[in-house]
N, C-alpha and C positions, 0 to 999 in steps of 0.2 A: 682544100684548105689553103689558105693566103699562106706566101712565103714572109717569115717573119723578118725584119729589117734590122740585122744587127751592129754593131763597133768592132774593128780589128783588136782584141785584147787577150790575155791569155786567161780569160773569163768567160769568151763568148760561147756563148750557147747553155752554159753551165746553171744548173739551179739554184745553186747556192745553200741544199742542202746534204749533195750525195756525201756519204764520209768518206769516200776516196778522197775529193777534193778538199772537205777539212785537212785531212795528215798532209797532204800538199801543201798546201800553203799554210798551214803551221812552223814551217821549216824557216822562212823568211827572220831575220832579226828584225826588233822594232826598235827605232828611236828611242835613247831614253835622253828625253826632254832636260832634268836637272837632277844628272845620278850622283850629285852629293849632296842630295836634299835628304834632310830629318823632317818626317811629319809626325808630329807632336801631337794626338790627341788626347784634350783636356773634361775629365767626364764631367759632365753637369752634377750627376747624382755623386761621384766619388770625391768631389774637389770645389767647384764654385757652390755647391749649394750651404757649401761650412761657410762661406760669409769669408772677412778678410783677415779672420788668424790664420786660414790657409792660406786662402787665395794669395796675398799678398809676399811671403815670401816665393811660391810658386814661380809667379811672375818675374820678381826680381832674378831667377836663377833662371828661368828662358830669356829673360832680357840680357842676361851679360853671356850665356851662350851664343846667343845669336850674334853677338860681335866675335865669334870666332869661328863659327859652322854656321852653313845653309839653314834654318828652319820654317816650316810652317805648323802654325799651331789651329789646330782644328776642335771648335767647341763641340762639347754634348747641351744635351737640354736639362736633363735633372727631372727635380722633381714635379717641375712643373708640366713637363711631358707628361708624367701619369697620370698627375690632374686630368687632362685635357682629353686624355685618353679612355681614363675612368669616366666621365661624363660624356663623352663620342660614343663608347660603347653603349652605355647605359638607353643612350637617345637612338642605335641603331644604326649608326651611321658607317657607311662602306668602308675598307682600310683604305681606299684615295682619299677618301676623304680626311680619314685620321691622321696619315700621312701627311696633308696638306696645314695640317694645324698644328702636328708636331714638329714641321719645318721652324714654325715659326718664335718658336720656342727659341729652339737653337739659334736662330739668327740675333733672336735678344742677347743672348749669352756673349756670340759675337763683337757684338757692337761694345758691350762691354769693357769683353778682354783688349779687344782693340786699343781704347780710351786707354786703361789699364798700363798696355804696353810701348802706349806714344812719345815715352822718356826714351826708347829703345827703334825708334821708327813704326811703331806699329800702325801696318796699312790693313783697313776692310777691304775682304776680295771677295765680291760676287761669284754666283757660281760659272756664269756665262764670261769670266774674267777670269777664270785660271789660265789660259797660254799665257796670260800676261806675266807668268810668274818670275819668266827668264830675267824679264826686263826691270821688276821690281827689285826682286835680289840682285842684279846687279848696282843696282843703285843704294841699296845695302837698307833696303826695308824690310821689314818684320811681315808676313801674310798673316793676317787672319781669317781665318772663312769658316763657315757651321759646317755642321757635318752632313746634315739629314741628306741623301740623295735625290735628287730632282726629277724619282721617276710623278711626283707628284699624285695628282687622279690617277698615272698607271704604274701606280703601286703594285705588285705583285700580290697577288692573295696568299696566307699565311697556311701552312698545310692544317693546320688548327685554330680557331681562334676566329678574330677582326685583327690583332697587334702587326702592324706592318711589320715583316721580316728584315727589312732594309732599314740600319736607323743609325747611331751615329756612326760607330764602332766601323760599319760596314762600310759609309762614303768615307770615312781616311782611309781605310784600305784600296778601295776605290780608284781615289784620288792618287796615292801611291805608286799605283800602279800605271795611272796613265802618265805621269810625271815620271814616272822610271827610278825613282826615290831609291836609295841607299839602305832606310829605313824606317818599319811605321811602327811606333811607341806610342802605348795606350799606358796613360794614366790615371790611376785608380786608386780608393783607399784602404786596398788591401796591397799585400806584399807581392803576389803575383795570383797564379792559377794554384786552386787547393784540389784537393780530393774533395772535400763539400766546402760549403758552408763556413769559414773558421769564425763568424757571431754567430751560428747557429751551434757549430761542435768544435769546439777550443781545439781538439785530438784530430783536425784536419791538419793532412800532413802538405808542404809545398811540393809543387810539382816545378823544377826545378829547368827542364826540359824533357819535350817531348814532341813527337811528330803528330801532323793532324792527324795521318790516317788512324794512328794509337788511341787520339782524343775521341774520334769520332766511333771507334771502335766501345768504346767506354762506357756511350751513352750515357752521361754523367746527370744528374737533375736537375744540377745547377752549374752556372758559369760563369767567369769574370765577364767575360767578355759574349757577343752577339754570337748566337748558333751558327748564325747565316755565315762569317766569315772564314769557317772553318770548312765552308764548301768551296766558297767564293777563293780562300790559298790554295788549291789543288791545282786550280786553272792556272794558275797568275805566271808571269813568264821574266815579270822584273821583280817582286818582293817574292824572296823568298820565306821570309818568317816573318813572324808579329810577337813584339818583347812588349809583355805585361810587367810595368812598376808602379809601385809607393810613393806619389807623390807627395803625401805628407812628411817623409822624411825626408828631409832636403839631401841634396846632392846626384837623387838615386838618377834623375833627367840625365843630368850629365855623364855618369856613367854608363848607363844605357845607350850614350848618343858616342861614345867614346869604346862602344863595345866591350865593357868590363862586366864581369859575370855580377849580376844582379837581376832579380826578379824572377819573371819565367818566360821561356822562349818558345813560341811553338814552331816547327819549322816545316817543312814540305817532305 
């Protein structure tokens, strides 16, 4: 057999899958890019799709935050996701593919809130444009960017179903984490995480805090927030938690970003 040609590194030879070498280089610290960023995600279906007796004070109260903390506000798609996704399934169509069409939702929502929040600097940020974020915020502009993740065509297949597993919920946490963020707040138009349903069973009690591993332990039927991300915080090495709030009720942003007990927190 030919001798293999390799680089002096403390990698060579390595597979890159034995789990010796994972817990090894696990140990290393990473970078955190902007650890006193707030990522702000704004749900499509919890918040933009009410039109602008929400939206608009929403806005107003991330605009005047962001003259005094780091933020980036990150769209959901709404209702129109499911549209497009009811009709994708219906037609057969692969979850890359659905993926690929539910991006694009979201990035309408984007452009948007952008317009939206341009009294306050609000800048669109592509997704191949996030290192740039350093340099934005220093110049004391507003990010806005969609959420969908860009694994595109290689969307993960969903353990059940066509619904891509990765959607918005999931790239701000994502994102979060490769910016090294402070912390990710999902906004919704419930008051946090319930035991079910509370439009389906008023006697749904809030869950107040609690750890993933408890959540996931639960197996609960329903959730504020994406299944997926509840796997995706076990890993994570710079977010530790994700605070579910009420954005309809003005203020709750701010206390969330200000770390005041409000909504629900799940943590690691």
């Amino acid at each position: 057999m030919a001798e293999r040609h390799e680089i002096e590194s403390h990698l060579k030879g390595e597979t890159l899958v034995r789990k010796g070498l994972r817990h090894r280089a696990g140990g290393t610290p990473t970078l955190r890019l902007v650890p006193d960023l707030n990522v702000v995600k704004i749900g499509g279906h919890g918040l933009i799709d009410y039109g602008s007796q929400v939206v608009f004070p929403v806005m107003q109260e991330i605009g005047e935050l962001s003259q005094e903390h780091k933020l980036m506000v990150v769209t959901g798609g709404g209702v129109r996701v499911r549209h497009i996704l009811d009709i994708g399934i219906d037609l057969g169509m692969p979850t890359g593919v659905l993926a690929e069409l539910a991006g694009k939702i979201s990035e309408q929502n984007a452009e948007i809130v952008t317009l939206l929040l341009s009294k306050w600097g609000g800048t669109r940020v592509k997704t191949g444009e996030l290192l740039d974020l350093p340099t934005l915020l220093h110049l004391k502009l507003l990010p806005v960017i969609h959420g969908t993740p860009p694994y595109g065509l290689y969307e993960h297949p969903p353990e059940a179903g066509l619904i891509p597993p990765h959607r918005t919920d999931t790239g701000a946490l994502l994102m979060a984490e490769v910016l090294g963020a402070r912390s990710c707040i999902l906004v919704k138009n419930v008051d946090g995480l319930f035991t079910e349903d509370p439009r389906v069973n008023p006697k749904a009690e809030l869950i107040e805090e609690i750890t993933v591993s408890e959540l996931i332990k639960r197996d609960m039927e329903d959730l504020v927030l994406e299944r997926k991300m509840l796997y995706l915080l076990r890993d994570m090495v710079n977010v530790r938690e994700i605070r579910i709030v009420n954005g309809h009720k003005p203020g709750n942003i701010g206390r969330a970003i200000r770390g005041e007990k409000v909504g629900s927190v799940i943590t690691v």
